[in-house]
N, C-alpha and C positions, 0 to 999 in steps of 0.2 A: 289576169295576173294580179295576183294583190300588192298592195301600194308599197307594203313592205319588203319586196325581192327589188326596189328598185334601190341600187345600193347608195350613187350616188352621180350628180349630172358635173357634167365640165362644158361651158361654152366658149370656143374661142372662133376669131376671124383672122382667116389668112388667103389674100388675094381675092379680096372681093368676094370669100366665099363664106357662110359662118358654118361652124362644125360644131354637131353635139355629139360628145361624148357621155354613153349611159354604161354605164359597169351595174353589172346583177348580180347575181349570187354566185352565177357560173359565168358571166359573157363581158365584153363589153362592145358597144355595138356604136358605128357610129353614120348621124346623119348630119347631111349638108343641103343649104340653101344659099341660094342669094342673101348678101348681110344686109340689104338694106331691104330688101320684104320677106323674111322667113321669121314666121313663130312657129316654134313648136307644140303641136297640143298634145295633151297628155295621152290622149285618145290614140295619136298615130304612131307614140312610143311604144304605146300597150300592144298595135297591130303590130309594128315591127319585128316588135321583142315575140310575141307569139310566131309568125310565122319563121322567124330565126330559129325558133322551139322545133317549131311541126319539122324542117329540114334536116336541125340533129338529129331528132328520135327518129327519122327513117332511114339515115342514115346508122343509127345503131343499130337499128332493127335487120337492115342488112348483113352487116358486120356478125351480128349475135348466129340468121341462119349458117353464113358461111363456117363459121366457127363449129355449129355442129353437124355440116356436111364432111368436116374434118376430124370430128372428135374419135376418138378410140370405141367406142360404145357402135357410134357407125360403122366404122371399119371393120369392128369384130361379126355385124350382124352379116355385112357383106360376105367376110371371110368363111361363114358358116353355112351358106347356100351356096354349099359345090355342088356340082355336076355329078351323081354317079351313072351306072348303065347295069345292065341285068349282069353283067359280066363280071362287076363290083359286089353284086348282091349274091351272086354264086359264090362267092368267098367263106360265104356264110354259112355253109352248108354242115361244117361241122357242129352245128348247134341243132341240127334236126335231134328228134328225141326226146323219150320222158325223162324229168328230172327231179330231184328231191333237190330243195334249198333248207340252207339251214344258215344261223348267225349268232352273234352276240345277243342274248335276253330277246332270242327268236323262234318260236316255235315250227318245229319242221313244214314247210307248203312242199305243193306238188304241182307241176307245170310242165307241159309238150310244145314242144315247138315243129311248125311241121311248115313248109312251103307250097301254097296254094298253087302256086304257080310260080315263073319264075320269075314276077316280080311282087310279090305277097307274100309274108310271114306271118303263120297264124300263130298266136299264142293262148292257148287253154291254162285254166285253172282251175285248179280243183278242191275242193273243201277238205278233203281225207286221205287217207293212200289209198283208199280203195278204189278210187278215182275212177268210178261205176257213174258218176255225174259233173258236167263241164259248170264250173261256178260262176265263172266271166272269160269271155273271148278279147282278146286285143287283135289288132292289123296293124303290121307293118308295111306300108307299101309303098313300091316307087309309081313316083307321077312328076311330069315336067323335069326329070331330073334328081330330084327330091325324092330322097328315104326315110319315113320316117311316121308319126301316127299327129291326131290334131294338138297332143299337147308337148313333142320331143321330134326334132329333124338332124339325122344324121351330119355331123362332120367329117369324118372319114370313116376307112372301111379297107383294110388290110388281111393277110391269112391267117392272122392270129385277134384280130378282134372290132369293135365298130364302137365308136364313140359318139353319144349322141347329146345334145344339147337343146335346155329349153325354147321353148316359143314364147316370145316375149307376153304376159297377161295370163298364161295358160298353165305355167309351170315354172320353179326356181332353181329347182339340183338338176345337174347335169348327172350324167352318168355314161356305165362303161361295161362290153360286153368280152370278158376278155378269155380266152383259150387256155386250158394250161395244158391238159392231153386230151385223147381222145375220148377219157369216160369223167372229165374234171373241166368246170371253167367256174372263171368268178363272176360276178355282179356287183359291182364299185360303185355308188351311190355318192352324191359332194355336192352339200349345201355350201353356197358361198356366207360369208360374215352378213349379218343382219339387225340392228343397230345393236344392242346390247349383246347378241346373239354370236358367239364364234363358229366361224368357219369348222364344218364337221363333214364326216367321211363315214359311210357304213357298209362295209363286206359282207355278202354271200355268198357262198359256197356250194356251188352245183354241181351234185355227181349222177352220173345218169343210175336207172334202174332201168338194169336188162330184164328182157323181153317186154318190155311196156310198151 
């Protein structure tokens, strides 16, 4: 510790005993000895005062994990790794189907959604409407409980729609798969706020195409 964090020394004697008091920037710390054979050497203040140090910071350090075993950012991640079951994932079922998407300064895509199984959702896309060719495959699948692909896991999952949320490192907008009739649903896209960047929202519109 350097010479300077020692703020200031007080030595008195009471009952045959002598007491130093050292005040630091943060502490004041105090030793005693017999008044008629104790010196203090500088040496043992500097030990003292250090291991006084090393006791706070682990104690901080404690304090600091507890605090974010309680933080909100935890709680939400827990709150987001529900349980579903294949029984949850059959809800879904009105989304089987080819679809045209379209949006705001969106150029029309083409997408199927089909159920590999009854815990699997494929998702095709396609480059054209002629959709004569699959562009990229996505899986949605339940595993351990968990619905959902490596970079989005389900939160819920209702008759009218399934809300799914990033994986922390992997992805930032959340999004939403929502119902409106049988040949209509949306697709609700929502970046959160990002330093300069406002919170935004982007809509698609999926109507299916019969006989696809």
């Amino acid at each position: 510790m350097p010479l300077e964090e020692l703020r200031g020394e007080e030595k008195t004697e009471v009952a045959g005993l002598c007491i130093l008091r050292i005040r630091t920037a943060t502490h004041v710390i105090v030793l005693s000895g017999e008044a008629d054979n104790t010196t203090f050497r500088h040496g043992e203040i500097v030990e003292v005062i250090m291991r006084h140090r090393v006791i706070t910071c682990a104690a901080l350090l404690v304090l600091l994990f507890a605090a974010c075993q309680r933080s909100p950012d935890a709680q939400t991640n827990r709150s987001e790794a529900k349980k579903f079951s294949t029984a949850d994932i059959a809800k879904l079922r009105w989304i089987e189907g080819t679809w045209r998407g379209s949006g705001v300064d969106q150029a029309p895509f083409f997408e199927r959604y089909r159920f590999e199984n009854e815990s699997t959702l494929v998702v095709d896309s396609f480059p054209d409407d002629k959709m004569d060719k699959v562009g990229e495959t996505s899986l949605f699948e339940l595993k351990d409980g968990r619905f959902g692909n490596p970079s989005y896991v389900a939160s819920s999952i209702d008759d009218n729609g399934i809300d799914f949320e990033p994986i922390p490192n992997k992805a930032k907008n959340s999004f939403r798969w929502e119902r409106v009739s049988d040949n209509v649903w949306k697709a609700i896209l929502k970046w959160p706020a990002d330093g300069n960047k406002p919170a935004r929202e982007r809509v698609y519109n999926m109507e299916r195409i019969p006989g696809k």
